[in-house]
C-alpha positions as CSV (number, residue, x, y, z in Angstrom):
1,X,-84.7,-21.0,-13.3
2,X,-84.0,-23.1,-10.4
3,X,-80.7,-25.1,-9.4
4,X,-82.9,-28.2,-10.2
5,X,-83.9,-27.6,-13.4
6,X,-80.6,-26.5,-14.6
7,X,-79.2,-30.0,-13.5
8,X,-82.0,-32.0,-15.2
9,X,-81.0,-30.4,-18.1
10,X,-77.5,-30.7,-18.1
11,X,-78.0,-34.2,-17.4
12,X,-80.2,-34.5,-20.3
13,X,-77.8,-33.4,-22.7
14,X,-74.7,-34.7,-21.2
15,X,-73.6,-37.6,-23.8
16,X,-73.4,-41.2,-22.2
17,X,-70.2,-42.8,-24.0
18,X,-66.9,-41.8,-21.7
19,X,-64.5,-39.9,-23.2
20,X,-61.3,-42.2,-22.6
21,X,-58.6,-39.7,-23.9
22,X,-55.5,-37.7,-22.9
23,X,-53.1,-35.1,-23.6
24,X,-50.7,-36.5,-26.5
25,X,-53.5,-38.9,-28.0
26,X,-54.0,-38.8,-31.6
27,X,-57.8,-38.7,-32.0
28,X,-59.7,-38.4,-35.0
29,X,-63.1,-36.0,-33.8
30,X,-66.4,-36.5,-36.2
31,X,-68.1,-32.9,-36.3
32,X,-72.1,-32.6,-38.0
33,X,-71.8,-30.2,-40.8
34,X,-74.7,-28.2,-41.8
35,X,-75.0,-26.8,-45.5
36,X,-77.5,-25.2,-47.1
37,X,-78.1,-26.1,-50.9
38,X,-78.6,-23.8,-54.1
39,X,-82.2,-24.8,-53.6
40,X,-82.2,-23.6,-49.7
41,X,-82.4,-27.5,-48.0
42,X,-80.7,-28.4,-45.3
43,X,-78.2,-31.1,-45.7
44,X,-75.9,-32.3,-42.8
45,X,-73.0,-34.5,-43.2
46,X,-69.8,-35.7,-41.0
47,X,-66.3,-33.8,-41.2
48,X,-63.4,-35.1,-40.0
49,X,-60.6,-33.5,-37.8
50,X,-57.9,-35.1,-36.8
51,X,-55.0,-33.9,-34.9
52,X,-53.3,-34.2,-31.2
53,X,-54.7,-33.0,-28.0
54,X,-53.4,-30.5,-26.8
55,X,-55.4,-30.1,-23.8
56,X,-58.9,-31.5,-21.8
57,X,-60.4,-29.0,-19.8
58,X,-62.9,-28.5,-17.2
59,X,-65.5,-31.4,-16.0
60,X,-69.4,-32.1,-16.5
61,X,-71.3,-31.1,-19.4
62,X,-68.9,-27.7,-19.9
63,X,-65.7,-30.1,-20.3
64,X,-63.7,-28.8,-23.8
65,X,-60.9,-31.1,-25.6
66,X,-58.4,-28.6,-28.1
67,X,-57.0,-30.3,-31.0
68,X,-54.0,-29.0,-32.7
69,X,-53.3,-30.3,-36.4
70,X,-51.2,-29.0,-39.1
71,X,-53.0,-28.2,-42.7
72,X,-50.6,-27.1,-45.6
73,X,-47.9,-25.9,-43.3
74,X,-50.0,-24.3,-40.7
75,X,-50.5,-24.8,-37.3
76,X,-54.5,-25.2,-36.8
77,X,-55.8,-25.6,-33.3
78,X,-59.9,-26.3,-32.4
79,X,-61.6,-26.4,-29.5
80,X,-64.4,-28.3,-29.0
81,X,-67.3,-29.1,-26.6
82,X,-67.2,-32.7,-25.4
83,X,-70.8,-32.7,-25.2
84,X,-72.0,-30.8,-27.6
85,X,-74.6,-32.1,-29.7
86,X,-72.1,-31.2,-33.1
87,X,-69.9,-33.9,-32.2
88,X,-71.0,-37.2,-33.6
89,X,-68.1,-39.2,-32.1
90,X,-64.5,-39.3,-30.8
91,X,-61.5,-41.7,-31.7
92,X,-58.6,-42.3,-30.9
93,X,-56.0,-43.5,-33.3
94,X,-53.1,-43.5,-31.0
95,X,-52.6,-43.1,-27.3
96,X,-49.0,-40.5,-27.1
97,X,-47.0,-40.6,-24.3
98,X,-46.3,-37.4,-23.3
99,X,-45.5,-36.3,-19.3
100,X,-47.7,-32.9,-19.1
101,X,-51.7,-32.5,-19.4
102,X,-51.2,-29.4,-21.4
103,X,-48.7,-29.6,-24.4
104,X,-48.6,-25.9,-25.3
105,X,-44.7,-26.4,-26.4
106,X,-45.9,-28.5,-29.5
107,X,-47.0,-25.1,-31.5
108,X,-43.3,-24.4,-31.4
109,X,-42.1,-27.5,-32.6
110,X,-41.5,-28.3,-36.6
111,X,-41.1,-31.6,-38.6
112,X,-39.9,-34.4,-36.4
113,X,-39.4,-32.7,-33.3
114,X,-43.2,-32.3,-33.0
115,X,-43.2,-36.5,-33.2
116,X,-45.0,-38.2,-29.9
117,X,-43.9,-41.4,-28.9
118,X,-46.4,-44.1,-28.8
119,X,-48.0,-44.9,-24.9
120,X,-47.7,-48.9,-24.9
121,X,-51.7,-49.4,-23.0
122,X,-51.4,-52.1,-20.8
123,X,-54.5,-54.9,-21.2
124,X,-57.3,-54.5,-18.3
125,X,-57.3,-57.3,-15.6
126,X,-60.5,-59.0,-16.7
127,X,-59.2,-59.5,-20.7
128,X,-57.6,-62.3,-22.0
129,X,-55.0,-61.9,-24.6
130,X,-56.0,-63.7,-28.4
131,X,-54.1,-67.4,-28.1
132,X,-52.6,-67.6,-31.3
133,X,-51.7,-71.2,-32.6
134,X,-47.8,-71.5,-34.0
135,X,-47.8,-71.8,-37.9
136,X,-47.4,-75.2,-39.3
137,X,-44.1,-77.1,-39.9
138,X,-43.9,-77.2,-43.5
139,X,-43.8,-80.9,-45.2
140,X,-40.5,-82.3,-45.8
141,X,-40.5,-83.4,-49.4
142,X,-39.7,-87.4,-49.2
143,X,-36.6,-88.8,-51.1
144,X,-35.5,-92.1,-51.7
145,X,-31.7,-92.4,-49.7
146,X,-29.1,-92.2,-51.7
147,X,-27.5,-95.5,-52.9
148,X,-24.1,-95.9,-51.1
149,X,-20.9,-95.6,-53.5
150,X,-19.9,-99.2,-55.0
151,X,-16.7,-99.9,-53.5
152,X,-14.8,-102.5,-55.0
153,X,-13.8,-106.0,-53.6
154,X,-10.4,-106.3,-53.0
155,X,-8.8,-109.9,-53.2
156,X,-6.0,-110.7,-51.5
């Protein structure tokens, strides 16, 4: 096969959505599922995995993401093809702030140790930040004033 034709395919199948994702995000990763019935059908569904990154790795259409999560007590680590046709999508839930692009010491951390601290994302230069309007001052219930004491005249 020639050079050419191996980059029109890879192009072909290289998925168009960027992947906007780090080391330390949270991401929830959609895989396609396919089961056979009793009755030998095909049936595909969506499955769920959700766990850190641990690391991305290499670039183009062979780039891979591993996702670590923990499942009744044990460590459970995935790697998956960022373009393979398998995935149906990618989220993030939150972006970690962690200072390394591979976080291999999380499979030796337990309980809250293994906890990431929240990356605070700046909003891009174009966006405007949601004006929200200040609540309403709540109505003061009108009274009548309150008559001043009767003092009594003094006669002198």
């Amino acid at each position: 096969m020639s050079k050419l034709n191996i980059e029109a395919v890879q192009q072909e199948s290289k998925k168009k959505d960027v992947f906007d994702f780090r080391a330390g995000d949270t991401v929830t990763v959609n895989i396609k599922i396919m089961e056979k019935t009793a009755d030998g059908k095909a049936k595909s569904r969506i499955q769920p995995f959700k766990g850190v990154v641990i690391q991305r790795k290499g670039t183009g259409i062979s780039s891979s993401l591993t996702v670590r999560k923990i499942s009744n007590n044990i460590g459970v680590e995935r790697v998956f093809q960022m373009h393979s046709p398998l995935i149906d999508s990618i989220e993030v839930d939150v972006r970690g702030k962690v200072r390394r692009a591979r976080i291999y010491y999380m499979r030796n951390l337990r309980g809250k140790a293994a906890r990431i601290a929240e990356r605070k994302v700046n909003a891009p230069a174009g966006s405007v930040a949601p004006v929200v309007a200040p609540p309403a001052p709540k109505p003061v219930a009108e009274t009548a004033p309150a008559p001043a004491p009767a003092v009594p005249a003094t006669e002198t």
